[in-house]
N, C-alpha and C positions, 0 to 999 in steps of 0.2 A: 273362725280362726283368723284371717284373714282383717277381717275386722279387728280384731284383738290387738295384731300384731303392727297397722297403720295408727288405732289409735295409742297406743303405748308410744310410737315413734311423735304422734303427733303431742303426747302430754311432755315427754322429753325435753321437745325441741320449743314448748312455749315455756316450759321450767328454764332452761337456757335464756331465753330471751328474756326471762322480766327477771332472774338471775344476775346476770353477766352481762350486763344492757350496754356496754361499751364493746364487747366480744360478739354480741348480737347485732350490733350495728356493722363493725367490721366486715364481718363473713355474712351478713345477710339472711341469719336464721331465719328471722320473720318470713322469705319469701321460702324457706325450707319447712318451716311450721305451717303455711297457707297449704302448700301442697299435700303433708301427710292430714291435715284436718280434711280440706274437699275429698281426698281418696276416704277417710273414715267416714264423711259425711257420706258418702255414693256407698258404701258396705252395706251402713243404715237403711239405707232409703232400699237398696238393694234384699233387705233382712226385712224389710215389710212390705214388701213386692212377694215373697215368697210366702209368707205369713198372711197374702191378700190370697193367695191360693191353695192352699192349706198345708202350708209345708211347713216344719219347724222353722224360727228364726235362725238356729245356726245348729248344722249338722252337727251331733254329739257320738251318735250311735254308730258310724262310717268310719270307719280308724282312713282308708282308704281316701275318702271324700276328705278328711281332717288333714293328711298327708297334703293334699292338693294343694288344698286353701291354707296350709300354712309355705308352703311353696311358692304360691300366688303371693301371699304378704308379703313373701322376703323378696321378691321379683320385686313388687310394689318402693318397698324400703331401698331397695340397692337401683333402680329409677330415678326417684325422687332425689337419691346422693348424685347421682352423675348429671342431670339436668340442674341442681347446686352446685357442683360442679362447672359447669357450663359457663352458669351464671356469674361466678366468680373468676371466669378466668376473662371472659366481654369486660365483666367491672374494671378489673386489674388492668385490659389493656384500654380502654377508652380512658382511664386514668393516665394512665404513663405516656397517650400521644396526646392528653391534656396538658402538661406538665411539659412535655418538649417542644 
């Protein structure tokens, strides 16, 4: 789930950026797209790590365990916004003592 829920975010935000290529330049999607792609990349890699030990690739059966791991995505997703966050607010300001 978990998985599911970083790459949706990560298909999103490359739909935005080769989209709205001027709106993604702006706000810096790209480095918002990097982010949810390496956390979906690490889900993967984390989905055949358990899959090397004989565990399903993604817990189906677990309402419980499903609960979590969608938990963890949104954890993941609302992260990833505030460190964009972050980042656009250093852009804004190293711009504006640019400028003065």
């Amino acid at each position: 789930m978990t998985l599911i829920i970083t790459a949706i975010a990560a298909i999103i935000c490359v739909a935005i950026r080769f989209l709205k290529p001027e709106f993604a330049q702006q706000y810096h999607i790209g480095a918002l797209a990097l982010m949810y792609a390496g956390a979906a990349l690490m889900w993967c890699v984390d989905g055949f790590a358990c899959l090397a030990e004989g565990e399903p690739f993604v817990e189906l059966a677990d309402t419980a365990a499903m609960a979590d791991d969608a938990l963890l995505g949104l954890c993941v997703v609302v992260l990833g916004l505030v460190i964009w966050g972050i980042i656009l607010l250093v852009k804004k300001n190293s711009r504006a003592k640019a400028a003065a």
